[in-house]
C-alpha positions as CSV (number, residue, x, y, z in Angstrom):
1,X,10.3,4.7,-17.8
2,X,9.4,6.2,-14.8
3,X,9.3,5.3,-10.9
4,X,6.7,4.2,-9.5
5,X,8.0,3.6,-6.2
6,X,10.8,5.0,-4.7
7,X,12.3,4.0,-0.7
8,X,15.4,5.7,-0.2
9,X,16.7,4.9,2.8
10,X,14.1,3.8,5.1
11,X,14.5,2.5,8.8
12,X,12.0,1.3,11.0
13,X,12.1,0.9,15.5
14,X,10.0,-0.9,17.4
15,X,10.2,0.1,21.0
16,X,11.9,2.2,23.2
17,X,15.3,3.1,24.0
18,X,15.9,0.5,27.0
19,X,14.2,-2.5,24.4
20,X,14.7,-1.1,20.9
21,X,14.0,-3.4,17.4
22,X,15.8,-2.6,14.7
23,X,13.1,-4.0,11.9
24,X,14.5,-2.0,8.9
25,X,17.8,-0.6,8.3
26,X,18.7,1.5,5.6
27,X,17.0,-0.1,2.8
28,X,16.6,1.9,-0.6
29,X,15.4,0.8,-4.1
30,X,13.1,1.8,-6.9
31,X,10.1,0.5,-8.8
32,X,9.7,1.3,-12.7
33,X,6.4,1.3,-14.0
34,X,5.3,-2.0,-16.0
35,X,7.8,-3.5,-13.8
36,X,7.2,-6.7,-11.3
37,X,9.2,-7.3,-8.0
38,X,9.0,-10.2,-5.5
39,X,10.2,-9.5,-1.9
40,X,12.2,-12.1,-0.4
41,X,14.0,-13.0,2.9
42,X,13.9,-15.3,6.0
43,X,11.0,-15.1,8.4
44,X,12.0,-12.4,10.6
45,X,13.9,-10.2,7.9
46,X,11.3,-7.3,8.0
47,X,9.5,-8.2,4.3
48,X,6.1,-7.6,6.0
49,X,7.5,-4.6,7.8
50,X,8.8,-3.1,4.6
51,X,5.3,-3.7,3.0
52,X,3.3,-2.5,6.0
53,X,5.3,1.0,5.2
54,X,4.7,0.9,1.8
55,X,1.0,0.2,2.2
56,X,0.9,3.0,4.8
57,X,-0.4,0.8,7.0
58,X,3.3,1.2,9.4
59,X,5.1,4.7,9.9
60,X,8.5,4.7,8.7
61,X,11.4,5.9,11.5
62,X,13.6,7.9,9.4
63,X,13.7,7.6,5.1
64,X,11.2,8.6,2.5
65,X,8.7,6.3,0.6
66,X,7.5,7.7,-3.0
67,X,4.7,6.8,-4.5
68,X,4.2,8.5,-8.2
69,X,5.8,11.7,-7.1
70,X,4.5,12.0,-3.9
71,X,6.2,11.4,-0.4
72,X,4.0,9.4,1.6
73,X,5.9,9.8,4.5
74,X,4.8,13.0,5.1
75,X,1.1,12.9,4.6
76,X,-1.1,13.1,8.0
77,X,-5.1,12.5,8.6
78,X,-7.4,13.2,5.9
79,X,-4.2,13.9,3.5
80,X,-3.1,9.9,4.4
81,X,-7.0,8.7,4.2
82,X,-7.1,10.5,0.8
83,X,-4.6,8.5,-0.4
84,X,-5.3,5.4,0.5
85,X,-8.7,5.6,-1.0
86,X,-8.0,7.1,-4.2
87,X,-4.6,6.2,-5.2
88,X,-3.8,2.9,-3.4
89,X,-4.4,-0.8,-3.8
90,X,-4.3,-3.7,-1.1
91,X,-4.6,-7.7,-1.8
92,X,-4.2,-8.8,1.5
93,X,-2.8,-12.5,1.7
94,X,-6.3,-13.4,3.5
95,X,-8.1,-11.5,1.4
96,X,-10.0,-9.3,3.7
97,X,-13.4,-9.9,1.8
98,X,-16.9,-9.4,3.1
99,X,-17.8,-13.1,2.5
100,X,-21.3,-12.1,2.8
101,X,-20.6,-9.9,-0.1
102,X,-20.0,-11.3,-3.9
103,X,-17.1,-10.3,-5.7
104,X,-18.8,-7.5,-7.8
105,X,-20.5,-6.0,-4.1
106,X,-16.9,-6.3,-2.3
107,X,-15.3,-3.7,-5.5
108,X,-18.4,-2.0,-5.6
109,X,-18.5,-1.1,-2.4
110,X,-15.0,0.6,-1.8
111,X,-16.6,2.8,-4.9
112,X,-19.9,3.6,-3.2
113,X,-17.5,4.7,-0.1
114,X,-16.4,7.3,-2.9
115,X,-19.4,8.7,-3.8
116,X,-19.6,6.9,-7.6
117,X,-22.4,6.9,-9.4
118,X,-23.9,3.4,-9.7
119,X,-23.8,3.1,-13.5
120,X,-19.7,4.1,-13.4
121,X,-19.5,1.7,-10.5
122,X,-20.8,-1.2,-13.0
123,X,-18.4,0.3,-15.8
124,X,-15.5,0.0,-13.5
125,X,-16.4,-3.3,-11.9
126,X,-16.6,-4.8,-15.1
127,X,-13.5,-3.4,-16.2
128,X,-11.6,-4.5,-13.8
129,X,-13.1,-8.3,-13.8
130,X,-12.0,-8.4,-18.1
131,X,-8.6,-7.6,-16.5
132,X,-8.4,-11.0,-15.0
């Protein structure tokens, strides 16, 4: 199997050198493909930091993240926006729907930000919903 993920060794600071935050020290593990992980701790442990760097959303301090291959931790502007369209996922605990939008529009849409043609956009919407 190969990785899907791989952190080795990340750290993450919040603040400055008179107030600093230690949020993430050293943490390093891997992600097999076909495999399922749950992230666990007590509030305050950094599991939403360590996602928020995963996600791209948060800059690591020190430490590599890997996503199929690829070092995330070094992309930069349209690079970083490239992969967060094209090769990454969110499911935000509050969903972070248009709730004016059905659920077909709210896929669709993040596909018609990509330039696809409206009959792949119904192949793919509909793929995905036989998924579930």
């Amino acid at each position: 199997m190969s990785n899907v993920l791989e952190v080795q060794n990340i750290e993450k600071y919040y603040g400055n050198n008179s107030n600093l935050t230690k949020a993430i020290a050293g943490i390093s593990f891997t992600v097999q493909d076909g495999e399922f992980v749950g992230i666990m701790g007590a509030s305050g442990s950094g599991k939403t930091t360590l996602l928020n760097c995963i996600s791209t959303i948060d800059r690591v301090t020190a430490g590599k993240i890997i996503i199929n291959g690829k070092d995330i931790t070094k992309l930069r502007g349209n690079q970083l926006n490239k992969f967060r369209r094209e090769e990454l996922g969110f499911i935000f605990q509050d969903f972070n729907l248009l709730d004016t939008l059905t659920a077909y529009e709210n896929i669709a849409l993040a596909l018609t930000i990509q330039k696809v043609e409206p009959k792949e956009i119904e192949k793919r919407v509909k793929e995905v919903a036989r998924k579930t």
